[in-house]
N, C-alpha and C positions, 0 to 999 in steps of 0.2 A: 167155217168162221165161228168165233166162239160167241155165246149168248151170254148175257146179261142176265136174265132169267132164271139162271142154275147157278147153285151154289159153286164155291170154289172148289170144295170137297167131292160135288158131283162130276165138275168137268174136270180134275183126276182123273174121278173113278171111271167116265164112261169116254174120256175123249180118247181117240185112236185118229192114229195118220193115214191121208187117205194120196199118197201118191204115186200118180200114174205112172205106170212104164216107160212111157215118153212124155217129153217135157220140154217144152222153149223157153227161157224167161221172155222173150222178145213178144211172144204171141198172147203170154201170159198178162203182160202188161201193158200192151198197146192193143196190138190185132183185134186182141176180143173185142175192145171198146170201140176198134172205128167203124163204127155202122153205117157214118154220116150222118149223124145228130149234132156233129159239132163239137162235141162235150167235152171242155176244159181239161186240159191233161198237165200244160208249166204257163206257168205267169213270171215271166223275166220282168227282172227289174233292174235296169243300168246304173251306173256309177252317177247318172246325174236323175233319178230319178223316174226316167223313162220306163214305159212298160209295154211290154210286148205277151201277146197272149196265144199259147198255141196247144187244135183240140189232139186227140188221138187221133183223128183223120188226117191232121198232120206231117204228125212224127211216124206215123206207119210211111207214108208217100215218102217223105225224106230218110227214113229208114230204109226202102227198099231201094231208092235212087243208089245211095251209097252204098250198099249192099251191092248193089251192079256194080260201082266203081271199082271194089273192093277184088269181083273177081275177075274182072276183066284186065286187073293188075298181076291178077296168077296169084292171089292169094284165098288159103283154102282151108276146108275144116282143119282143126288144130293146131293153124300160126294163131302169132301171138302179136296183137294191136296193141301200142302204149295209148292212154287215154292221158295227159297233159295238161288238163283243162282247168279252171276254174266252173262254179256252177255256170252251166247254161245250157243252150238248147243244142248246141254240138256236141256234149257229151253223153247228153241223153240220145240223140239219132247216131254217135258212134258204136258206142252200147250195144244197143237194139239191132244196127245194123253185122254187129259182129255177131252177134247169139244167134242173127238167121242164117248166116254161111257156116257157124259152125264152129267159128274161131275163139281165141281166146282171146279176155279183155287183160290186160293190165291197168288199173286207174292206178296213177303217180301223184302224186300232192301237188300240188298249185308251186309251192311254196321250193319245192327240192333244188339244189342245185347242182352243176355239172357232175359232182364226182358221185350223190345218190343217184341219178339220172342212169350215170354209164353202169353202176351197178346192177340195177335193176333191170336195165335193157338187156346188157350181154347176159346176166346170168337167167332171165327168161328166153334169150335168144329172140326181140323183137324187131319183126319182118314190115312193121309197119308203126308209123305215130300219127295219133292228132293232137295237134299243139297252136298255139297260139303265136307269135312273131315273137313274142319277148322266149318264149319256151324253143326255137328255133333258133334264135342266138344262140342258147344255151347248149342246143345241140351242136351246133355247128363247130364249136369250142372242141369238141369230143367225138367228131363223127367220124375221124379218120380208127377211133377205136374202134366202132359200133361195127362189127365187121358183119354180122346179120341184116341191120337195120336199110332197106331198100327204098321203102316210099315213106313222106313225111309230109303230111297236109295243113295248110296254116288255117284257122277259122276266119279271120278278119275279111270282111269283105270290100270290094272298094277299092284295092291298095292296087296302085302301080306295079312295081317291082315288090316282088316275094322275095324272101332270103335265099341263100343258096341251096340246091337240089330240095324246094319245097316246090308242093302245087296247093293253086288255089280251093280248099273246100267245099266250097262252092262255086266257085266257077266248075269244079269235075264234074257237079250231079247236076247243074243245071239242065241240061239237055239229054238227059238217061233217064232212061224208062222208069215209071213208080212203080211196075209190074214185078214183083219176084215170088219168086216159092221159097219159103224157108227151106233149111235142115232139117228133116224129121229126126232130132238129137232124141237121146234117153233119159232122162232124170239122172241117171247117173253120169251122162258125160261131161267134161269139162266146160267150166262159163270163164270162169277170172282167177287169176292170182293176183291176194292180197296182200302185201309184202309189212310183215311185221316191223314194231317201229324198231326192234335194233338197240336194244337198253343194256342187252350181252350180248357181245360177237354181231358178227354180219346181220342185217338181216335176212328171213327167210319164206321164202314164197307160198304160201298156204292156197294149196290147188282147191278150188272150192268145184261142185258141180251144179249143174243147172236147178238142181233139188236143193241148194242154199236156201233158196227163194222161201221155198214150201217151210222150210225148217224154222224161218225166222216169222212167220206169219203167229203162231200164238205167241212169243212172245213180245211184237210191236201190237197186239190187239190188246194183251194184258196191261203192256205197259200204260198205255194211251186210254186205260178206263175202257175195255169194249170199242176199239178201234173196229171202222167207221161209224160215226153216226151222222144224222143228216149235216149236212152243210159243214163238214171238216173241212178244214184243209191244213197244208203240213208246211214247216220248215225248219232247217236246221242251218245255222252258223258253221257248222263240222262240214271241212272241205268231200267234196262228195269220193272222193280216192282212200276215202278211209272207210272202213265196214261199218261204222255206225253214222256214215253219213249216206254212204249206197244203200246198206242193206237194211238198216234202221229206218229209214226215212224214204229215200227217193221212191226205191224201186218193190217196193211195200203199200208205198199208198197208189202208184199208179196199178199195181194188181186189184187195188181196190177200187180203181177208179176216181181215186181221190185227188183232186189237184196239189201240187208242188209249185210252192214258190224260190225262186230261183235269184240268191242276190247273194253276190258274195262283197262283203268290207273289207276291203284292203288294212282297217284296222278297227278293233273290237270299241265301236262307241256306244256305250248302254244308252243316252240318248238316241242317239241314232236306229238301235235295235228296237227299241219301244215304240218308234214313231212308226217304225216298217209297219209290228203286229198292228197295229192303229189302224193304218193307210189301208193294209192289205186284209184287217178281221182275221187275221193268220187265227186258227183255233188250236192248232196240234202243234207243240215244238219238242224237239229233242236236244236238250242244252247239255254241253260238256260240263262236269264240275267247274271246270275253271271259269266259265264262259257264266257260269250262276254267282260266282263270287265275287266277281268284276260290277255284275248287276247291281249288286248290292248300295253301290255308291248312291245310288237312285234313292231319294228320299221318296215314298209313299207314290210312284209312279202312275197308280191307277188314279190318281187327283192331278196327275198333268196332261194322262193321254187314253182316250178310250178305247180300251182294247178291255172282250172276255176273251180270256183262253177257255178251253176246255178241260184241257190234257197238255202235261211238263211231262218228260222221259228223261230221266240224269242218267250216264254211265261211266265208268273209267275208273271211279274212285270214289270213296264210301266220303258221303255230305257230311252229316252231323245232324244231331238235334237242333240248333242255332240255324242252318239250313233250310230245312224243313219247314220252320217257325216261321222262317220270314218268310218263304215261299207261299205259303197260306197267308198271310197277312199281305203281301205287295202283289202277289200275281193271280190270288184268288183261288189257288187248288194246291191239295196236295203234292208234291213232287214224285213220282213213282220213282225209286232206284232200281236199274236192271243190273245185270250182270252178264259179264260173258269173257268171250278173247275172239282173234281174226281168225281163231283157228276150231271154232265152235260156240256161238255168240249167240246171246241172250237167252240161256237158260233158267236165270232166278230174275225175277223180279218182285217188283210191291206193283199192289192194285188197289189203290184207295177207296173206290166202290165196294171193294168184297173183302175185306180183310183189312183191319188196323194194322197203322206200322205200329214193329217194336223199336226202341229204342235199341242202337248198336246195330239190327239188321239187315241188310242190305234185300231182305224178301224171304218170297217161297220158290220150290220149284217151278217154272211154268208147267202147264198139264202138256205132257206128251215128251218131256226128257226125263232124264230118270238120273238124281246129281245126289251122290253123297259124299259123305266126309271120309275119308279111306286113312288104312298106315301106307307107310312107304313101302311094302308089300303089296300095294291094291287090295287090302284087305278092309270092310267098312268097319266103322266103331261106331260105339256105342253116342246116342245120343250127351252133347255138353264136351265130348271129347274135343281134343285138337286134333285136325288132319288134312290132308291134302285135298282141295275141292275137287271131285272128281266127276266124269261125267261116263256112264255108260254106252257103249256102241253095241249095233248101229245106233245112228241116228241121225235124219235129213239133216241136220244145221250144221257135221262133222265136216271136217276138209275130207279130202280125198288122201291127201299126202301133202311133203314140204315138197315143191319143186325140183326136180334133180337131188335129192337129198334121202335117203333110203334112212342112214343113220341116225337122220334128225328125228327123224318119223318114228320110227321103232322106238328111241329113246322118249318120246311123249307118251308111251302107253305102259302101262301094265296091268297084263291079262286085258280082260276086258274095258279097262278103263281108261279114259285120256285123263292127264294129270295136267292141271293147270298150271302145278307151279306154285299155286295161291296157298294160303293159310287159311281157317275156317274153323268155325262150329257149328252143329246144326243141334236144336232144341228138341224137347218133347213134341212141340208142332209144328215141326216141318219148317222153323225160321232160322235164315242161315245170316250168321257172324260172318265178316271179312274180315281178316289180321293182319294178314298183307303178305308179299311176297314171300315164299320159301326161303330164299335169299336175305329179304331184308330180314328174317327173323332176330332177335338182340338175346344173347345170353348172356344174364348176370347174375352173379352171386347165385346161380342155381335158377334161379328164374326163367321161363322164356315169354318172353314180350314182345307183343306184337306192334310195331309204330302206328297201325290205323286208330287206336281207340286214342294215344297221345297227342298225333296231332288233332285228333277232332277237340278233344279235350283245349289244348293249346287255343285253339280258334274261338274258342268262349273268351279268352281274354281280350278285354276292350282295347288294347293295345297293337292285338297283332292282326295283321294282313292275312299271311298266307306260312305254313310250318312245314316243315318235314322233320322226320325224327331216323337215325341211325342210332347201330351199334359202332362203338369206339374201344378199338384193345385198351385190355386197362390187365396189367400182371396180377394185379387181387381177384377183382371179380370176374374175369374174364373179357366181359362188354361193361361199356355204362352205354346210360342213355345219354347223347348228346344230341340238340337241337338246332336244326338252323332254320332261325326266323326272321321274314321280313314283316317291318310294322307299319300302321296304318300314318297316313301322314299328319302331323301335330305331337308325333314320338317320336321321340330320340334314345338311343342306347344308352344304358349307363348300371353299374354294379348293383342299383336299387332295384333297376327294373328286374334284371334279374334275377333277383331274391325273389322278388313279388311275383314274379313268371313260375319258377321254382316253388313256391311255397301253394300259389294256386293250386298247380298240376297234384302235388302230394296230399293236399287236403281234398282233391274231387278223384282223384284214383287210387292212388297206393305210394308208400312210401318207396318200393323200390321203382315205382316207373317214372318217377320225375325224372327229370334234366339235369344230370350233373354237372353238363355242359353247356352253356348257349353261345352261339355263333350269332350275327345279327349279318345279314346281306342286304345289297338292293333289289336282288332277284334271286327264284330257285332258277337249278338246271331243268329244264323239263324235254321230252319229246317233242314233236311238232305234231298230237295231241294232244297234247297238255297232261301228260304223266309227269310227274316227278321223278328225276330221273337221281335215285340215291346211291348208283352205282358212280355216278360225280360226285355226292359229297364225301363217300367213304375216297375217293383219290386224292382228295382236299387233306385228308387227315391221314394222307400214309406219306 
């Protein structure tokens, strides 16, 4: 664990990875803690409020219950379990009880519907689901595909009649044994596939191994200010099937010991979110950009509800100065921004205790990856260069490979380095820029322009909500910059704003990166992370 007490520059130079040959997440995270002391591990919290508390003596007992279920079903190291869930305490004992037989997790969004569903099951080949009644509908639509998919458990408890070919969750572990022996796995062997969100082509399954865990450990410590300190506890809005809601958050603070709160909103109420940290003293969150911009609406929220944080964690997409500012002024701490992808996450971050952010920044390396700016060679450049963010292998936080996909795999590397794909610069000390996609990159008139610093720029304007920025063919300069923005409500579009929009951007950036174009919508395209998804707007204009 990383100290407080050493510089940043020290815990560089002397930090080394320290993982074992074998490795559980499951024993990592639970087992060790259930002594029988009790000791808080999830705090659910319902749709109507209600809360339910449950320790690591627990969820190891329910854990190992369903771990019996699992193999007395004939399912065995290296199948492959869909996780279906929303946050709660069944996905956490699903989890846990797959990592001790051995098996592989799938976590699937809350949110997916049949035709992501059948994707991701047939192309993992999933032998087993846990879902919820409304997520069992949705199978059932598509099970005559799912030619693998064998058993499928509902969580609801209580219920008369289950759906078709489902068993009840708990009614299977009721009456089985809390006794099992895990898998004595290797750090190297297979835990989950994280199935990318799919912004180009298919999505694709990023085999992670049971050493993920290890891998993400300094950078949710950096992030979170010297993650744990007394009386932490953690939450995130980000559905737990996505990597920075599992690996960022859940299963990061229970290796710590740390309790998770566990409530998922059917839909994003900034009132509502602020009353939660309140109720619940949450100290530690990890907020999507999106999911911080929405906040915003909140006048001066620390004078309607009292809540300290401790520690904000932002990922996905590069804030802004405008950002940051509020963040310190409404929620009382700096915002650290991380960085990463599903396929080797959270290697740069800010740490507000030990290093001032820079403006543009998105951080530093965390201690123990080793991330530079490369050509399209995999060859590094020189400090201020542009180039592709890259990360060095090995390294615990790497996938293993895409799923069934050799060509995909081989195509992310070169030589030693995984290429992200991303845009970037990295400074005289070690402070790395985000530009943005390889793809979204815009060439004009000779230029190349990156849409991260535009739209942050764009978002200073009192008018607008939320920006994305494209290149648009143009026969002169090859790209312009065109803009599509939605505005904050009490504006309306019109040729003036426009100008005003356009003339900002040129007088706080550069004459060639303004907007030649603006588009006005009522929504972006985004992921169901909340990426901006510019591969829709560039379709809009072909």
């Amino acid at each position: 664990m990383l100290k407080l007490e050493n510089t940043f520059s020290e815990l560089e130079r002397n930090f080394q990875w320290e993982i074992p040959e074998r490795f559980n997440i499951a024993m990592a995270t639970c087992d060790k803690w259930a002594d029988g002391s009790g000791r808080r591990a999830l705090i659910v919290e319902n749709q109507h409020g209600e809360v339910q508390t449950y320790s690591f003596d627990q969820l190891k007992s329910l854990s190992n219950q369903f771990a019996n279920v699992l193999v007395a079903r004939g399912i065995k190291r290296g199948d492959r379990i869909g996780i279906f869930v929303p946050q709660c305490v069944e996905a956490v004992v699903a989890h846990l009880a797959a990592y001790k037989i051995g098996a592989i997790t799938i976590p699937l969004f809350y949110l997916f519907g049949p035709d992501a569903l059948e994707f991701r099951l047939n192309d993992a080949g999933a032998i087993a689901l846990v879902t919820d009644i409304g997520g069992a509908n949705k199978i059932e639509s598509i099970r005559k595909n799912l030619t693998s998919l064998k058993s499928v458990y509902c969580i609801e408890r209580h219920v008369d009649v289950y759906p078709q070919h489902c068993s009840s969750f708990w009614n299977s572990i009721e009456s089985v044994s809390d006794l099992f022996s895990p898998i004595d796995t290797l750090a190297e062997d297979p835990a989950l596939i994280i199935y990318t969100s799919g912004t180009t082509g298919k999505p694709k399954g990023a085999l992670h191994a049971h050493r993920v865990l290890l891998g993400h450990l300094p950078g949710v410590e950096i992030s979170h200010d010297f993650f744990p300190q007394p009386k932490d506890l953690m939450w995130t809005p980000a559905d737990w099937a996505w990597i920075g809601g599992l690996l960022d958050v859940l299963l990061p603070s229970l290796y710590h010991g740390v309790p998770v709160v566990a409530r998922r909103f059917e839909k994003f109420d900034p009132s509502m979110i602020f009353a939660l940290i309140a109720k619940h003293q949450i100290r530690n969150i990890f907020f999507p950009p999106t999911a911080l911009k929405m906040l915003r609406s909140i006048a001066k929220p620390k004078q309607q509800w009292n809540f300290a944080l401790r520690s904000v964690a932002s990922g996905g997409e590069s804030l802004g100065d405008d950002l940051i500012e509020w963040g310190r002024n409404a929620l009382g701490v700096t915002i650290n921004e991380f960085y990463g992808q599903t396929e080797c996450n959270m290697v740069i971050s800010g740490c507000a205790v030990q290093f001032p952010r820079k403006s543009g920044a998105i951080g530093r390396t965390v201690p123990g990856h080793r991330v530079s700016i490369v050509n399209e060679n995999g060859v590094s450049v020189k400090a201020g260069v542009l180039g592709n963010i890259a990360i060095k292998s090995p390294d615990p936080v790497m996938f293993l490979s895409y799923w069934n996909n050799a060509t995909a795999t081989a195509e992310k590397f070169r030589g030693d380095y995984l290429l992200t794909g991303d845009l970037g610069e990295m400074d005289a000390e070690g402070y790395i820029r985000f530009i943005g996609r390889d793809d979204d990159l815009i060439t004009s008139a000779g230029y190349r322009i990156g849409p991260a610093p535009i739209e942050e720029c764009l978002l200073k304007h009192p008018a607008i909500k939320l920006a994305a920025v494209i290149g648009k063919k143009d026969p002169q300069r090859t790209e312009i910059v065109k803009a599509f923005i939605v505005l904050h409500d009490g504006f309306q579009p019109s040729q003036g704003l426009v100008l005003d929009i356009q003339d900002f951007v040129r007088q706080r950036l550069a004459a060639h990166e303004y907007p030649r174009e603006i588009r006005f919508l009522d929504a972006l395209p985004s992921t169901l992370t909340g990426k901006t998804m510019r591969k829709i707007l560039r379709e809009m204009e072909d």
